[in-house]
C-alpha positions as CSV (number, residue, x, y, z in Angstrom):
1,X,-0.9,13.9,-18.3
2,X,-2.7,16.3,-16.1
3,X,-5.8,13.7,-15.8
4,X,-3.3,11.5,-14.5
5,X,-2.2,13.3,-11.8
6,X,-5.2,14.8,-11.1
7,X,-6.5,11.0,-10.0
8,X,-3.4,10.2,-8.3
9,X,-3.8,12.8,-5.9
10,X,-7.2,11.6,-5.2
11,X,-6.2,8.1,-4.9
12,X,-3.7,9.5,-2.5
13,X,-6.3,11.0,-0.5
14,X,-8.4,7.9,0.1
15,X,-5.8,5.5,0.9
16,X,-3.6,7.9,3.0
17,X,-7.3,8.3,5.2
18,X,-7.4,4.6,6.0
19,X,-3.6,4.3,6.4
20,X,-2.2,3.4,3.2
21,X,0.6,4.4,1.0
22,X,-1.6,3.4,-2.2
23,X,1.0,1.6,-4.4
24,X,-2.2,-0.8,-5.8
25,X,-4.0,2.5,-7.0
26,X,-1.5,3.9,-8.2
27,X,-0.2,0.2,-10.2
28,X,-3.8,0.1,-11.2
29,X,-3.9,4.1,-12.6
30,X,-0.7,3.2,-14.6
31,X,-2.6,-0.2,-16.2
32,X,-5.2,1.9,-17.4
33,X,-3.0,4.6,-18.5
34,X,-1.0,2.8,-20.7
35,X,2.3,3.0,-18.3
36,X,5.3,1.0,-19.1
37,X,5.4,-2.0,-17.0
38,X,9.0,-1.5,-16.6
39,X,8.8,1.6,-14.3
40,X,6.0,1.0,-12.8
41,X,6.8,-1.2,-9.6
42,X,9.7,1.5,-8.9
43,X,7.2,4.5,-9.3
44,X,4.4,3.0,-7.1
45,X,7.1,2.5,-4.4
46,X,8.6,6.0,-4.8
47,X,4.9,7.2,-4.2
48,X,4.1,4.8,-1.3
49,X,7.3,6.1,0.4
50,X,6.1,9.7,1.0
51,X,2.0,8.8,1.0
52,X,2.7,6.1,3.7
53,X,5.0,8.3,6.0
54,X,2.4,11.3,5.7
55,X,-0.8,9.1,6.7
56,X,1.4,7.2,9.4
57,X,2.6,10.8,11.2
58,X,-1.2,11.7,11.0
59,X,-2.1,8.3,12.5
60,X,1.2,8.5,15.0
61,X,-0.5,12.0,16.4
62,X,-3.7,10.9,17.1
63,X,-2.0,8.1,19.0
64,X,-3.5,5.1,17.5
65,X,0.4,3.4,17.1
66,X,1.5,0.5,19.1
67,X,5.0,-0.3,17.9
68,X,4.9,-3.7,19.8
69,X,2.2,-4.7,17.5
70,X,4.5,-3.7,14.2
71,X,7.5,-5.0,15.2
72,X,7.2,-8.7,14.6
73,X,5.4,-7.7,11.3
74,X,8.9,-5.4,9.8
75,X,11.4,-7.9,11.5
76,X,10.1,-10.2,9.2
77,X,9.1,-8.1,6.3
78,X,12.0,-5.5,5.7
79,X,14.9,-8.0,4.3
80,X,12.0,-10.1,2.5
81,X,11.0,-6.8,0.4
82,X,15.0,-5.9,0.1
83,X,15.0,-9.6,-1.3
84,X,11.6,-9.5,-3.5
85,X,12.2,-6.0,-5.0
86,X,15.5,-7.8,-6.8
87,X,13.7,-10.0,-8.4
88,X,13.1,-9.5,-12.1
89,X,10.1,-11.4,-13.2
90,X,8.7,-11.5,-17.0
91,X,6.0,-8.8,-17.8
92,X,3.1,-11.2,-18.6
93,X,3.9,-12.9,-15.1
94,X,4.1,-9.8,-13.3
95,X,0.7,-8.5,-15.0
96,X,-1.1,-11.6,-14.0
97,X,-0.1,-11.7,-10.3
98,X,-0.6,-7.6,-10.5
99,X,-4.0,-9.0,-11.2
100,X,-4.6,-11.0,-8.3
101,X,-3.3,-8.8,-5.6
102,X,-5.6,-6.3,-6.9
103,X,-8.8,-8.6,-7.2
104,X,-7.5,-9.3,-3.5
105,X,-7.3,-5.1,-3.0
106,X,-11.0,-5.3,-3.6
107,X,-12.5,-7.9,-1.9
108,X,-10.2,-6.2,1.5
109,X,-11.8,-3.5,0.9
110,X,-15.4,-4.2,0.2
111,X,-15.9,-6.7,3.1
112,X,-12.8,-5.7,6.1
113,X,-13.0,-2.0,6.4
114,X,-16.0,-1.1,7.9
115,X,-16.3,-3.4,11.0
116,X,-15.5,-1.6,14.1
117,X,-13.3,-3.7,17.1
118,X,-14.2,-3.1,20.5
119,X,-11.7,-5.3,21.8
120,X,-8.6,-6.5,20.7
121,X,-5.7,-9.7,21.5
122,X,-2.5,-10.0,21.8
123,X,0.0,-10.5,18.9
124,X,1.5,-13.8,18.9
125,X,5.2,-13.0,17.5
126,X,5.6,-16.0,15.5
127,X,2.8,-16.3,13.0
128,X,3.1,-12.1,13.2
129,X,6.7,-12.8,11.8
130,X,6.0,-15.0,9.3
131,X,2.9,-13.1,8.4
132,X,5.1,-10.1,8.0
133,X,8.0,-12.3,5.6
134,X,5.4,-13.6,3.1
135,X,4.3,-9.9,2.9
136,X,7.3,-8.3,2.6
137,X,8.3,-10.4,-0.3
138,X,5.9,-10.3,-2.3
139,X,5.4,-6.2,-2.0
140,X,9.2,-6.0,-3.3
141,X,8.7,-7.9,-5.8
142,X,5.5,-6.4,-7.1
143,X,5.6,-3.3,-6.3
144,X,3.3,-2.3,-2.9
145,X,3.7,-2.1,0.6
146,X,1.9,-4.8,1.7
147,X,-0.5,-2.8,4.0
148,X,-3.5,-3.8,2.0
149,X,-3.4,-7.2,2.7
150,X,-2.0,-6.4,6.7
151,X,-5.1,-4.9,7.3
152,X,-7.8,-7.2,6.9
153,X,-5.5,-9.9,8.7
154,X,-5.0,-7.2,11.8
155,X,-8.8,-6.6,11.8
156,X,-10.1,-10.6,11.6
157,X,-8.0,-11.9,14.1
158,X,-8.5,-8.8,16.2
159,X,-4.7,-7.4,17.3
160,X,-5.8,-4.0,16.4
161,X,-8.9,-1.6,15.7
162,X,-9.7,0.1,12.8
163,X,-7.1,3.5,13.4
164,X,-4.8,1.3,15.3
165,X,-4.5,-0.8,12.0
166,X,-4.0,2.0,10.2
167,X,-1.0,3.6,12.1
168,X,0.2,0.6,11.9
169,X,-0.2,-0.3,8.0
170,X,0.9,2.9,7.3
171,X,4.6,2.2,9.1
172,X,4.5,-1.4,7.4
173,X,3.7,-0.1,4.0
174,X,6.7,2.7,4.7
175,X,9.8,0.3,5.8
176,X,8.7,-2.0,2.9
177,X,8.9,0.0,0.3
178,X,12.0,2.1,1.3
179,X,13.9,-1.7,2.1
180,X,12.1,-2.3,-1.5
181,X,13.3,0.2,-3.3
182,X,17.5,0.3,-2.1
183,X,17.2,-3.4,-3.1
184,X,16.1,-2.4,-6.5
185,X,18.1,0.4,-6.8
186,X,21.5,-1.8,-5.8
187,X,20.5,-4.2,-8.7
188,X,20.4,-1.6,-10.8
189,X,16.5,-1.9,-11.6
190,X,15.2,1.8,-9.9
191,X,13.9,3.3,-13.4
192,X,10.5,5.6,-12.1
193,X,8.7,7.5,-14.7
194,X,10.0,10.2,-16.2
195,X,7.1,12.2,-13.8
196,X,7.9,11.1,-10.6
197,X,8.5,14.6,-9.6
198,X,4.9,15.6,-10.7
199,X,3.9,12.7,-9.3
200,X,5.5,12.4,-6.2
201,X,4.3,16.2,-5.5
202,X,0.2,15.1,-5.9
203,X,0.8,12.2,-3.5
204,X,2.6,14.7,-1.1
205,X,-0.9,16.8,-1.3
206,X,-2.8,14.2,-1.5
207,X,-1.4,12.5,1.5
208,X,-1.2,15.4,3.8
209,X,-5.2,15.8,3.1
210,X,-6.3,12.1,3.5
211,X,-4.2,12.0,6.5
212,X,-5.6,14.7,8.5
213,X,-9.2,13.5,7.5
214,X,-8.9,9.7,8.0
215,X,-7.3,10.2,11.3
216,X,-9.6,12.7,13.2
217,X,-11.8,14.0,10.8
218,X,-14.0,11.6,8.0
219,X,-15.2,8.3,8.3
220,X,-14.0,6.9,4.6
221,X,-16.7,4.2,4.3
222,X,-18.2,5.4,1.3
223,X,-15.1,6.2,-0.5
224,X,-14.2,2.6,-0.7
225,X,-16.5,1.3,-3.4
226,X,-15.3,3.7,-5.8
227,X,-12.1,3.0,-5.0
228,X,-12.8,-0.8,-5.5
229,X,-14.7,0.1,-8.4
230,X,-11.0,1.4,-10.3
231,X,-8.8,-1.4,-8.8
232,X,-11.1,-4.2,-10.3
233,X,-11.1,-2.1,-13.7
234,X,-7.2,-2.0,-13.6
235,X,-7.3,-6.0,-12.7
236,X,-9.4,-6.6,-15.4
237,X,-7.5,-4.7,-18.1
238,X,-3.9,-6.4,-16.9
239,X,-5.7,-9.8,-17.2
240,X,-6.9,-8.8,-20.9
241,X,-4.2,-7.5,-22.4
């Protein structure tokens, strides 16, 4: 129990410093820890709820947030989660597409996070908008915020920098998982873990640390491949067993 949330807190701390709420740590944490399957995808949201808002007011004060660039994203994104979140899908199904979005966590991380942008384009709204749907769909219905995969897209076709994309993950990763969470919790599905509290708490810490750091402070860099190093671990062990 207290290893647990010991990790969680530092999982908190690294993805809160690049913008993130950390919903595909914490999914991967509760693989290897033997969680339930059936409370994880509401626990992972409850936690990306407080982590994202945390790193995003850290990101919002340093003024790296353009809403115009998030807007097209959430228009699109926030009913899709609401929708995805309702969606009950059988455990060996969910594990294996857990899986992939977190073989997909790894590679974002490894080769899209260290490339600075000197220069960036304008969003076009429509492919931001469907973009934003796809996203927001499948984060409700497994259990993240989405911003993991945002991020790499923002960065490669160059609509925002590296703390830009992060402001702006954070607020995507936020909406998605509150919209995520009412839809589950109006279908009746919102069972966390009996820790949440605990839990919630260490994210809360965690968040308000990797915050301040990733936004003014500590270039995060090296933290990744450890980080990578856990969610490949977790994908490996949901593909196993």
């Amino acid at each position: 129990m207290e290893l647990i949330v010991v990790v969680l807190a530092i999982t908190a701390i690294l993805y809160s410093a690049v913008g993130h709420g950390g919903a595909s740590g914490y999914l991967a944490l509760m693989a290897i820890f033997g969680v339930e399957v059936a409370v994880m995808k509401s626990t992972a949201l409850t936690l990306n709820v407080f982590v994202s808002l945390i790193s995003f007011y850290a990101f919002y004060r340093s003024g790296n947030f353009r809403f115009k660039l998030l807007l097209p994203f959430i228009l699109g994104s926030i009913p899709m989660a609401f929708i995805g979140a309702q969606i009950n899908i059988d455990p060996k199904i969910y594990k294996i597409i857990l899986g992939v979005f977190l073989v997909i966590a790894v590679v974002r991380m490894i080769f899209f996070s260290s490339k600075e942008i000197e220069s960036t384009k304008h969003v076009k709204f429509i492919p931001a908008l469907i973009i934003g749907s796809l996203l927001g769909f499948f984060s409700g219905m497994i259990g993240i915020g989405g911003g993991i995969i945002l991020s790499p897209i923002l960065i490669l076709l160059r609509w925002a920098n590296l703390k830009e994309t992060a402001a702006i993950s954070a607020a995507f990763i936020f909406v998605n998982s509150f919209s995520g969470l009412i839809g589950m919790y109006l279908k009746g599905q919102y069972l966390p873990n009996e820790n949440i509290f605990i839990w919630v708490t260490a994210g809360v810490v965690g968040g308000i640390i990797g915050g301040i750091t990733g936004s003014s402070k500590l270039s995060t860099n090296n933290l990744k491949y450890f980080l990578a190093v856990v969610l490949f671990a977790a994908s490996i062990k949901l593909f196993i067993y």
